[in-house]
DSSP file (Angstrom, degrees, kcal/mol; ACC not computed):
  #  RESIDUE AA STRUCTURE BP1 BP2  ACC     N-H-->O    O-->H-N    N-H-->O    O-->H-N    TCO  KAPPA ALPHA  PHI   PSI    X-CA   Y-CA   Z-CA
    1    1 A X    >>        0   0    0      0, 0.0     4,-1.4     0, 0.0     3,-1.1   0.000 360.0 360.0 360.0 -33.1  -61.0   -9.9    0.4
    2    2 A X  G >4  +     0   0    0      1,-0.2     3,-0.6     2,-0.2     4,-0.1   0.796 360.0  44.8  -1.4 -84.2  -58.4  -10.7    3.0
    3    3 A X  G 34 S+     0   0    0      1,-0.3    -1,-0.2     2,-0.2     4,-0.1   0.455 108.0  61.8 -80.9  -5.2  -55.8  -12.2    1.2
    4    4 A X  G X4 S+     0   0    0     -3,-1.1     3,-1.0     1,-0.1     4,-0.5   0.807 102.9  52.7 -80.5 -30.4  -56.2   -9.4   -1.4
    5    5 A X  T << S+     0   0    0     -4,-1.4     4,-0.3    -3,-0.6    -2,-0.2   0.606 111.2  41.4 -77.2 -14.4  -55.3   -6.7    1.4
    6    6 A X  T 3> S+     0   0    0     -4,-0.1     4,-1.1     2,-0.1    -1,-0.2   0.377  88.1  92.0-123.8  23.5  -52.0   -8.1    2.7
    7    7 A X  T <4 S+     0   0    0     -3,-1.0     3,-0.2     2,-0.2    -2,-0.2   0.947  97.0  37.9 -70.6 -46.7  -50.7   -9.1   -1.0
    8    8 A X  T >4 S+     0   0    0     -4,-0.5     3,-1.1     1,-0.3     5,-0.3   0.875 110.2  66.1 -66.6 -44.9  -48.8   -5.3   -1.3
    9    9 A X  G >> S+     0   0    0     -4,-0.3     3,-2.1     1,-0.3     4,-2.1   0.910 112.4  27.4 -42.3 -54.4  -48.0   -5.7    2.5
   10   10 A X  G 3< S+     0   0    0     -4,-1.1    -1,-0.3     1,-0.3    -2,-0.2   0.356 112.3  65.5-111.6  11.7  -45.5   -8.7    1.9
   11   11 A X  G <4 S+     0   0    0     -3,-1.1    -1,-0.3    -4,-0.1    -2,-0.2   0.395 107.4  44.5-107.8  21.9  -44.5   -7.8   -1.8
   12   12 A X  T <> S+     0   0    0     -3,-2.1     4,-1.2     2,-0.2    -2,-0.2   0.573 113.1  55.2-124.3 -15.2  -42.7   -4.4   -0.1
   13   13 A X  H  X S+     0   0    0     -4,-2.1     4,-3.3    -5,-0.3    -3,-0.1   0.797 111.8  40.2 -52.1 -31.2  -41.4   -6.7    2.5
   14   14 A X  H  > S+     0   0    0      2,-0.2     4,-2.1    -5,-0.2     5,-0.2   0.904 113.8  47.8 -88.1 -23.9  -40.0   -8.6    0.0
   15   15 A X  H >> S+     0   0    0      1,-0.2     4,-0.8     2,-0.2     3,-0.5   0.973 110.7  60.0 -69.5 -47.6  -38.7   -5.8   -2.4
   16   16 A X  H >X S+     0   0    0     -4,-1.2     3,-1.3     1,-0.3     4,-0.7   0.866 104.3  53.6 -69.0 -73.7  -37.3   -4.5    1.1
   17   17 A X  H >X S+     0   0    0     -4,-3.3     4,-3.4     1,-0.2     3,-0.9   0.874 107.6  43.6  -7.1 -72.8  -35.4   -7.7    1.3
   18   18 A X  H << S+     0   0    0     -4,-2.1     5,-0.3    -3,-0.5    -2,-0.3   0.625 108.0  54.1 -82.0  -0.7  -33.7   -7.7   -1.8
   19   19 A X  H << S+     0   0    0     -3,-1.3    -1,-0.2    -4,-0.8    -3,-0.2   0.657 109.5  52.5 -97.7   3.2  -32.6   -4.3   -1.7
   20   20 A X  H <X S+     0   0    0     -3,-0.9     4,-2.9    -4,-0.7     5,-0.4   0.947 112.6  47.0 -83.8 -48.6  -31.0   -5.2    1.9
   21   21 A X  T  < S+     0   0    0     -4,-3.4     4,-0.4     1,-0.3    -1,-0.2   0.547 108.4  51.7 -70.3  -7.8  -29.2   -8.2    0.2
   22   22 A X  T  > S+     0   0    0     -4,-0.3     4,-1.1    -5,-0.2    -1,-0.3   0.593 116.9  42.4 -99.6 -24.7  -28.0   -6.1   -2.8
   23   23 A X  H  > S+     0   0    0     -5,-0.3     4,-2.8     2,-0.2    -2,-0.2   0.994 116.1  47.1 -55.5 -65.0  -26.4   -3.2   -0.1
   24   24 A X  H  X S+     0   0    0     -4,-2.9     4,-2.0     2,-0.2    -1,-0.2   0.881 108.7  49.1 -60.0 -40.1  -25.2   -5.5    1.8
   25   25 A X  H >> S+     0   0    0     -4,-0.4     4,-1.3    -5,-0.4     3,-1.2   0.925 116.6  49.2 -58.6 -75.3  -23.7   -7.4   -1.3
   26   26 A X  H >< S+     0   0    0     -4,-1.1     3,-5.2     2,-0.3    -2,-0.2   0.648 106.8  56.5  21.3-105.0  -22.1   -3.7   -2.3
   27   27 A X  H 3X S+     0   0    0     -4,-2.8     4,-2.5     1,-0.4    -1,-0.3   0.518 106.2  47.8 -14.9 -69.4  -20.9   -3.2    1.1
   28   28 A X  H <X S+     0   0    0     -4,-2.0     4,-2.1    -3,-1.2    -1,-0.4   0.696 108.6  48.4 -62.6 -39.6  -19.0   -6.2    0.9
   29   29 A X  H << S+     0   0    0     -3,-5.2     2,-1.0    -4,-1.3     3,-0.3  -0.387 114.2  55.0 -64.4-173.3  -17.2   -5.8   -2.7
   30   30 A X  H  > S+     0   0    0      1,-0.3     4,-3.3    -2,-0.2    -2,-0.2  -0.872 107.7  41.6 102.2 -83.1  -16.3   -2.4   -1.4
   31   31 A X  H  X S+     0   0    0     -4,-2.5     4,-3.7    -2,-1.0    -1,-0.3   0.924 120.2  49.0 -34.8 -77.2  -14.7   -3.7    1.7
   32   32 A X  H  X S+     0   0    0     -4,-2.1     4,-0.9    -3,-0.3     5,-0.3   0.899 111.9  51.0 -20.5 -70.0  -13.1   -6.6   -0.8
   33   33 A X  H  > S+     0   0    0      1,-0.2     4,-1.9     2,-0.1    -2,-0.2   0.840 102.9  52.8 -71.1 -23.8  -12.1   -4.1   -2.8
   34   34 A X  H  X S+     0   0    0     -4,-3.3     4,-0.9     2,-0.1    -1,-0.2   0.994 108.0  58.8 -23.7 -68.5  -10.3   -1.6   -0.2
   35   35 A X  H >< S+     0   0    0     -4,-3.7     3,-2.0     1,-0.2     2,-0.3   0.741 110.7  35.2 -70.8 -89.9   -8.2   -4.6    0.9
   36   36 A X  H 3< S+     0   0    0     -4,-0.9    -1,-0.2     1,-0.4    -2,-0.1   0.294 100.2  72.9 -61.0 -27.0   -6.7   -5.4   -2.2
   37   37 A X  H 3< S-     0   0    0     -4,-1.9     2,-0.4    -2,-0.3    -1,-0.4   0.835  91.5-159.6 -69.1 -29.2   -6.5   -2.1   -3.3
   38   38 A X    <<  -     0   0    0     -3,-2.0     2,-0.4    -4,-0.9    -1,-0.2  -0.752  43.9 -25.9  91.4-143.2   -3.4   -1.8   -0.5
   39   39 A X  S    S-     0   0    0     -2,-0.4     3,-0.1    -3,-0.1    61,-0.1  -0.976  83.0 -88.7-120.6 136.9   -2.3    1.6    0.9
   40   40 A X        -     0   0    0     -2,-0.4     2,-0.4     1,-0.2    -2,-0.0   0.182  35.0-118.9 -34.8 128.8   -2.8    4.4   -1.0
   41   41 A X        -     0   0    0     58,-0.1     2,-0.5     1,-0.1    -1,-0.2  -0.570  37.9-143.6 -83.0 137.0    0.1    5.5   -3.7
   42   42 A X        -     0   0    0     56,-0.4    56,-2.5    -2,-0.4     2,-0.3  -0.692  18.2-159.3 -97.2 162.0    1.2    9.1   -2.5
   43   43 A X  E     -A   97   0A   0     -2,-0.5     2,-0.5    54,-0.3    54,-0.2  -0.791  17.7-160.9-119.3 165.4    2.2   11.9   -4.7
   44   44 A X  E     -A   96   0A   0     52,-2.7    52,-2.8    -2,-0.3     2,-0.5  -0.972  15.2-138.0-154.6 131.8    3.7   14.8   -5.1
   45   45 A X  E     -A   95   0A   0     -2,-0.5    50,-0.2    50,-0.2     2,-0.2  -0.815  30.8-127.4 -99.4 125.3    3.6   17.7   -7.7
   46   46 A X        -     0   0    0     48,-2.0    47,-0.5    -2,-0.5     2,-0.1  -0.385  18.5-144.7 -72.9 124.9    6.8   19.0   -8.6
   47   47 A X        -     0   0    0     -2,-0.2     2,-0.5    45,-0.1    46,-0.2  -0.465  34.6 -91.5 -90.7-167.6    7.4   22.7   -8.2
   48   48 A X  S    S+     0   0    0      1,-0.2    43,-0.1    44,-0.2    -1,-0.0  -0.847 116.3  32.1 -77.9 117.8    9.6   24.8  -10.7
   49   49 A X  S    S+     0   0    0     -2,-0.5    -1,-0.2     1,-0.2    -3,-0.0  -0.422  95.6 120.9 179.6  -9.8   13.3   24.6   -8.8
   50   50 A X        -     0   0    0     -3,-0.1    -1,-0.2     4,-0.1    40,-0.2  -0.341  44.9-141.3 -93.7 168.5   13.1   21.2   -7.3
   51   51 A X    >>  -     0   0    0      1,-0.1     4,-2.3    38,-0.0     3,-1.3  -0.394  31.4-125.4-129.9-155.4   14.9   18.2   -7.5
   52   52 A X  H 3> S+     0   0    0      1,-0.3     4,-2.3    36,-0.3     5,-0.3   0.963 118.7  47.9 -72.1 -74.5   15.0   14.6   -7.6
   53   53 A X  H 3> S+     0   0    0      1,-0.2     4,-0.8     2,-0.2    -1,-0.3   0.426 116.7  46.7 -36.1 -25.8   17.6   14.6   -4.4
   54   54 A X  H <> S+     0   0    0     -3,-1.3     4,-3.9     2,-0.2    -1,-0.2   0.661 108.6  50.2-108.1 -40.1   15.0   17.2   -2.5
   55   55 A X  H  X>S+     0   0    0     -4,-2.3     4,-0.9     1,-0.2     5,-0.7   0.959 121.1  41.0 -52.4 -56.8   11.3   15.2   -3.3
   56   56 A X  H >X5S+     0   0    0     -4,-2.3     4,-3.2    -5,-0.4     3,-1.4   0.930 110.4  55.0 -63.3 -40.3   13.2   12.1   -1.9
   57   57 A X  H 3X5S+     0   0    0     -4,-0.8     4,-0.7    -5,-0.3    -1,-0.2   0.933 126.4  21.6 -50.2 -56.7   14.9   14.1    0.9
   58   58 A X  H 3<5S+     0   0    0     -4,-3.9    -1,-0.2     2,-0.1    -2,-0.2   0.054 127.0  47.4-134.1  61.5   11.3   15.4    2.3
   59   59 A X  H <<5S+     0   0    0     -3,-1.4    -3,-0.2    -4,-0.9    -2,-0.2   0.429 129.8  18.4-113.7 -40.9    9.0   12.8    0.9
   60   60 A X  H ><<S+     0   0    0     -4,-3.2     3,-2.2    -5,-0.7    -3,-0.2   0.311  79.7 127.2-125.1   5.7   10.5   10.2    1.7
   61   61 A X  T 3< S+     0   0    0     -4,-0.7    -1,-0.1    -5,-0.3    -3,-0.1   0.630  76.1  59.3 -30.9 -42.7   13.1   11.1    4.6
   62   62 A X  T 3  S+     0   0    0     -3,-0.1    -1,-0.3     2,-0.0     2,-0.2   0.439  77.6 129.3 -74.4   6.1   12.0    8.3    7.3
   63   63 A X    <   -     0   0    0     -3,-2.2     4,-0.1    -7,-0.2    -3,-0.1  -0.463  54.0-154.7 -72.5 118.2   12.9    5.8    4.4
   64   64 A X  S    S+     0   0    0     -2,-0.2    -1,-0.1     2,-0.1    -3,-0.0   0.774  74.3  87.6 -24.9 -51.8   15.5    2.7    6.0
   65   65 A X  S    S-     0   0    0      1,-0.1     2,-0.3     2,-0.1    40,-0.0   0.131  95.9 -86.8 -76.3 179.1   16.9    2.3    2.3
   66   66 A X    >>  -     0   0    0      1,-0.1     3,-1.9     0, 0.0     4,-1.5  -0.691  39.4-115.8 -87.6 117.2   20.0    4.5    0.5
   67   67 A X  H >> S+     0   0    0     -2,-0.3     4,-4.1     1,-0.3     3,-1.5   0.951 113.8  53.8 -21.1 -69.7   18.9    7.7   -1.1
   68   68 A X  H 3> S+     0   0    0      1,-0.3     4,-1.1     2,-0.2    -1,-0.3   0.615 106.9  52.0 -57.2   1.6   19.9    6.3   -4.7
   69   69 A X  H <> S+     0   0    0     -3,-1.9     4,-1.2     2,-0.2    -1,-0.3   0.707 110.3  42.5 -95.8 -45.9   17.9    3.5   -4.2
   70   70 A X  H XX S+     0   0    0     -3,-1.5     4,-3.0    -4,-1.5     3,-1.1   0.958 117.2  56.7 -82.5 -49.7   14.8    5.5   -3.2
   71   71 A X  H >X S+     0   0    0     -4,-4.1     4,-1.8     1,-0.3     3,-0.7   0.953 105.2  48.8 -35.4 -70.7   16.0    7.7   -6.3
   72   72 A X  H 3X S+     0   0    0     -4,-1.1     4,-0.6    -5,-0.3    -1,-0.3   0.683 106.0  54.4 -58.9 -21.6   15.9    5.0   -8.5
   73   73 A X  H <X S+     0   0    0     -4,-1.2     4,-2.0    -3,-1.1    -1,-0.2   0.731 109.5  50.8 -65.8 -50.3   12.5    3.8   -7.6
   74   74 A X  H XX S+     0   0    0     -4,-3.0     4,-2.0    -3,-0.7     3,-0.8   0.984 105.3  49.4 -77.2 -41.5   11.1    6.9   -8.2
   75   75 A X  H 3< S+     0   0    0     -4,-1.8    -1,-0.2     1,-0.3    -2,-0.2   0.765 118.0  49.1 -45.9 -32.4   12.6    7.6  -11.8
   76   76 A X  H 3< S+     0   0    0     -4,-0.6     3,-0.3    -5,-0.3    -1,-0.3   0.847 106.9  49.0 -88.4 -30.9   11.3    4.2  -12.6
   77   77 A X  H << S+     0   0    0     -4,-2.0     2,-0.3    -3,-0.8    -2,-0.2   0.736 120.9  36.9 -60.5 -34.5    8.1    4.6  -11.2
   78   78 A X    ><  +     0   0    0     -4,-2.0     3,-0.8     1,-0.2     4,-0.3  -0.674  59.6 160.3-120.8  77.9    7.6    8.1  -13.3
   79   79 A X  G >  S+     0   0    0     -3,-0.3     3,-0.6    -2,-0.3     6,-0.2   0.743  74.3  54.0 -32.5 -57.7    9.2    7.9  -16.7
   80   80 A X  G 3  S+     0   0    0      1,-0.2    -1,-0.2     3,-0.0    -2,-0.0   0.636  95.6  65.7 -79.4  -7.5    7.1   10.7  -18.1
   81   81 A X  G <  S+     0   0    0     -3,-0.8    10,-2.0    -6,-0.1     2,-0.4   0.541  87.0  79.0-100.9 -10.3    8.1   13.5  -15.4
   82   82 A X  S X  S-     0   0    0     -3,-0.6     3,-0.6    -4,-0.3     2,-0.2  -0.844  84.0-128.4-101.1 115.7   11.9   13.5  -16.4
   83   83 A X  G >  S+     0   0    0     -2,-0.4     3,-1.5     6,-0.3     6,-0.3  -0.534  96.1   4.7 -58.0 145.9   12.7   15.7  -19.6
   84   84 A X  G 3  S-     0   0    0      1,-0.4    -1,-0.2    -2,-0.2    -2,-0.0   0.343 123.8 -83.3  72.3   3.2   14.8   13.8  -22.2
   85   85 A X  G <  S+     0   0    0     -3,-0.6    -1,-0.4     1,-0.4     2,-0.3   0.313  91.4 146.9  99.1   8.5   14.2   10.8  -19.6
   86   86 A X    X   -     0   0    0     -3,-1.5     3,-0.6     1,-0.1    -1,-0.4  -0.660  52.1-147.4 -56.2 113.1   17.4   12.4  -17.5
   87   87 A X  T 3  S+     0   0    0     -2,-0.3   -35,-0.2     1,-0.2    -1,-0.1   0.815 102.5  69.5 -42.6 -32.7   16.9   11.9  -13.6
   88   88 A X  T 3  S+     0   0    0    -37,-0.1     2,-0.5    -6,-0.1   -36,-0.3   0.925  98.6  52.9 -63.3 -56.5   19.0   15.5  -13.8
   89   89 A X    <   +     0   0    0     -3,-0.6     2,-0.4    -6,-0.3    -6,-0.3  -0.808  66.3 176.2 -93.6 115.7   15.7   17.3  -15.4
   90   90 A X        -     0   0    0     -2,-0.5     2,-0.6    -8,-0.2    -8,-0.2  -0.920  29.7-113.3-109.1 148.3   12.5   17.2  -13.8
   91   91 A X    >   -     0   0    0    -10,-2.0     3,-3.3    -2,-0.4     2,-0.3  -0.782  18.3-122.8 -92.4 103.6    9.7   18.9  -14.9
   92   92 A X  T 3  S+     0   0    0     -2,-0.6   -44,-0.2     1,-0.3   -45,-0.1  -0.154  98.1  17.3 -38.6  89.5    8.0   21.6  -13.2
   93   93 A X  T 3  S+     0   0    0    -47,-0.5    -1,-0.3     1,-0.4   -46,-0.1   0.157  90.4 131.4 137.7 -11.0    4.3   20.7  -12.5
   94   94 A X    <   -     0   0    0     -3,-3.3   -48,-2.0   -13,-0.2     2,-0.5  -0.291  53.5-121.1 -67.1 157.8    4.5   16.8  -13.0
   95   95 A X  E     -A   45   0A   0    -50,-0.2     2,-0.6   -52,-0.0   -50,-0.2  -0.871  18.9-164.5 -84.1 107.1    3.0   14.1  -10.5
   96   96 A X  E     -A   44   0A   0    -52,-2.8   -52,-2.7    -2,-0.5     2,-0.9  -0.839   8.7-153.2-124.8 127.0    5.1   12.0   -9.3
   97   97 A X  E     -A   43   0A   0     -2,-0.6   -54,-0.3   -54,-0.2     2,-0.2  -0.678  28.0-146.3 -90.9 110.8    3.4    8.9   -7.7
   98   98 A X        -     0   0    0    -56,-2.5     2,-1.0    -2,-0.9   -56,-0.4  -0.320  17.2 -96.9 -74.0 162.5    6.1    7.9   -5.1
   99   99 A X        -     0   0    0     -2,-0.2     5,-0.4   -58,-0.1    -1,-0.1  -0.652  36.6-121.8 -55.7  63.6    6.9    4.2   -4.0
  100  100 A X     >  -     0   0    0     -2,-1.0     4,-1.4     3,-0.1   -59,-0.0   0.195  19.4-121.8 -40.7 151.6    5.3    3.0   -0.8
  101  101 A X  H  > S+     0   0    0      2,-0.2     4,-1.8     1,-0.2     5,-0.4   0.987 108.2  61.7 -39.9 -80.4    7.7    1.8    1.9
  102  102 A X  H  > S+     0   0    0      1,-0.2     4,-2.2     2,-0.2     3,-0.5   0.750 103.7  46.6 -31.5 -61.9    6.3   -1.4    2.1
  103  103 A X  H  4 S+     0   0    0      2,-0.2    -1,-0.2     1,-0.2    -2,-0.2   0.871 107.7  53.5 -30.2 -67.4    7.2   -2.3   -1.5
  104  104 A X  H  X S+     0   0    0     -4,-1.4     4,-1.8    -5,-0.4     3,-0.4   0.731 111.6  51.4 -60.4 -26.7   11.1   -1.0   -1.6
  105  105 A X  H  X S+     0   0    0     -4,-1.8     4,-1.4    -3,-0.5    -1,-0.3   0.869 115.2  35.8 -75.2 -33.9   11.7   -3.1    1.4
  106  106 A X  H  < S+     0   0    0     -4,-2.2    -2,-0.2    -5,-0.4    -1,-0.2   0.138 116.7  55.5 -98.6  26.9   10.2   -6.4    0.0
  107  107 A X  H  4 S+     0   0    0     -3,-0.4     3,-0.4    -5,-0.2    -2,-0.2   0.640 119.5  28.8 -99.0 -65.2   11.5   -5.6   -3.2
  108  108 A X  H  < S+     0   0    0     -4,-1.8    -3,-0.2     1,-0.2    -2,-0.2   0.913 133.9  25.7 -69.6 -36.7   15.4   -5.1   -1.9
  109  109 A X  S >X S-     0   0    0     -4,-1.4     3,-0.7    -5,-0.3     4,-0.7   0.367 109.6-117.0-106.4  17.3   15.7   -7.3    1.0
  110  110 A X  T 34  -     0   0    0     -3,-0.4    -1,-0.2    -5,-0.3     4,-0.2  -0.511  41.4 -65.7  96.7-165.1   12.9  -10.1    0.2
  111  111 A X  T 34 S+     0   0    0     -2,-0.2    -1,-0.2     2,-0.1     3,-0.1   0.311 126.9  74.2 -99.4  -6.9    9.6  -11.4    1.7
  112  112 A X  T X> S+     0   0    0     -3,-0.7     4,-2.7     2,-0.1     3,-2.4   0.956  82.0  74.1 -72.8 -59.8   12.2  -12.5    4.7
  113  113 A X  T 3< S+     0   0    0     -4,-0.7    -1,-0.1     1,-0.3    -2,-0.1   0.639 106.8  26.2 -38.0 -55.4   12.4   -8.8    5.9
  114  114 A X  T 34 S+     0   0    0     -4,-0.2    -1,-0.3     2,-0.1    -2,-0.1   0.295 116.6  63.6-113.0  28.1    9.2   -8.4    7.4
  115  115 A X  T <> S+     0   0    0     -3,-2.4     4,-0.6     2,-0.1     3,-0.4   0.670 103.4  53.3-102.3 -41.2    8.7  -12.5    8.4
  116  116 A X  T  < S+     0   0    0     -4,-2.7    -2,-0.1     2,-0.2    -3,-0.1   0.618 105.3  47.8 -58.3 -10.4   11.4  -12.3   10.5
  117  117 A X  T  4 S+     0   0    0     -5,-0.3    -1,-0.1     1,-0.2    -2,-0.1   0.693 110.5  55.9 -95.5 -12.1   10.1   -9.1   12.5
  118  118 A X  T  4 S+     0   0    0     -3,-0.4    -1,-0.2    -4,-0.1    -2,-0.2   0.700  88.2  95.2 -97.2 -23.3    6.6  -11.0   12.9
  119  119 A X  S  < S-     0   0    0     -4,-0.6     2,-0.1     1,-0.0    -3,-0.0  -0.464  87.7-107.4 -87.1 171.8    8.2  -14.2   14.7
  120  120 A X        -     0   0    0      1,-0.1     2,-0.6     0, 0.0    -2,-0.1  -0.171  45.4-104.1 -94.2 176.7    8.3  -14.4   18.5
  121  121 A X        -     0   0    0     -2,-0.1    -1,-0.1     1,-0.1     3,-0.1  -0.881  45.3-110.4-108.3 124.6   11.7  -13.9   19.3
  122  122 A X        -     0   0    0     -2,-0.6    -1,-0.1     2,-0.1     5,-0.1  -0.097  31.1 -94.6 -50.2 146.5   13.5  -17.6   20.5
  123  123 A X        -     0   0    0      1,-0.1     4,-0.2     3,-0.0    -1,-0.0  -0.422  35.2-144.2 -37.2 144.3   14.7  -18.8   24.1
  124  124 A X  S    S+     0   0    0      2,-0.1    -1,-0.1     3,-0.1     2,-0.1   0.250  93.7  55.0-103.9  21.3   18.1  -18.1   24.0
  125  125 A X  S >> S+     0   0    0      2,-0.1     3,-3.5     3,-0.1     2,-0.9   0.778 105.8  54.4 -95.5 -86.3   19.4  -20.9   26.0
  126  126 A X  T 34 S+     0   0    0      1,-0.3    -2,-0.1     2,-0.2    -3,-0.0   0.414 110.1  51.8 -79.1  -0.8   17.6  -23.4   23.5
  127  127 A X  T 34 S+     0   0    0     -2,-0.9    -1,-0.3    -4,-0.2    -2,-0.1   0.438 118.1  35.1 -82.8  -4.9   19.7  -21.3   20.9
  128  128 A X  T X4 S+     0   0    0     -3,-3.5     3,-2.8     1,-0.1     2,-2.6   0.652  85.4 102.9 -96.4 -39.8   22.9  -21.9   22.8
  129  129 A X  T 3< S+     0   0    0     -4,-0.6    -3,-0.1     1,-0.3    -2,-0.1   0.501  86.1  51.2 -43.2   0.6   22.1  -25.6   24.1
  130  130 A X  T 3  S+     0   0    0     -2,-2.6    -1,-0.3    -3,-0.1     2,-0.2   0.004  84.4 111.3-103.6  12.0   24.5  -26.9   21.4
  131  131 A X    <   -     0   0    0     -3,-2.8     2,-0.3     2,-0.0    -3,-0.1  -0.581  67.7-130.8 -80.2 143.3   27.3  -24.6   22.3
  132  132 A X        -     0   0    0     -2,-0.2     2,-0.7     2,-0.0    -2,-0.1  -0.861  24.3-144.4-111.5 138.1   30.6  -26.3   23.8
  133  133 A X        -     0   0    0     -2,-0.3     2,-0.3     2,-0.0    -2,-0.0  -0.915  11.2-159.8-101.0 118.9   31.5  -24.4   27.0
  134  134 A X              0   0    0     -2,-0.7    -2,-0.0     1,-0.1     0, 0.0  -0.792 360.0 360.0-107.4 144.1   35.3  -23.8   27.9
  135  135 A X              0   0    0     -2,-0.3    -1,-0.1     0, 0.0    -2,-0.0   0.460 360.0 360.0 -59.2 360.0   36.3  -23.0   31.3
């Protein structure tokens, strides 16, 4: 009669198991999927008198890049929000998913842009030591 009394015991240990290893599994696509997912596109809903030149102005103000640049990014990113597909006309009440930072800088200046900011900065005598000195 024993081994009949601790068969339930160690089959809700084991169920108990697998439901840790399928959480856990979860957890972990979850987590995967976060990172890949990137930082979050922002938006903005257009009211009735604004315009392309004022979303970029205070959406995107801390932006490095050239207004028309950031302007152009958005028009391209939102196609449908523009009447007659004229930057000029925007449409009162559309969503306009703006550009992340990160992107428009490694889209205009390269993958270089932020690989140069990440290296240690060189000696600068062993960046001179090939220099001719005149008195």
């Amino acid at each position: 009669m024993q081994p009949h009394f601790f068969a339930p015991a160690k089959r809700t240990n084991s169920l108990k198991r697998v439901a840790l290893a399928f959480s856990i599994g979860a957890i972990a696509t979850l987590v995967q999927a976060a990172d890949n997912a990137g930082p979050a596109l922002k938006t903005y809903t257009v009211k009735p008198g604004d315009t392309l030149d004022k979303v970029v102005r205070t959406q995107m103000g801390d932006s490095p890049l050239r207004a028309d640049l950031l302007k152009e990014a958005v028009v391209s990113q939102n196609p449908n929000a523009f009447a007659k597909g004229s930057p000029k006309m925007l449409l009162a009440g559309a969503t306009l998913q703006l550009p992340s930072q990160e992107a428009l800088v490694r889209k205009h200046f390269g993958p270089a842009a932020h690989a140069s900011e990440a290296e240690p900065a060189h000696d600068s005598s062993q960046a001179r030591r090939h220099w001719v000195r005149y008195p």
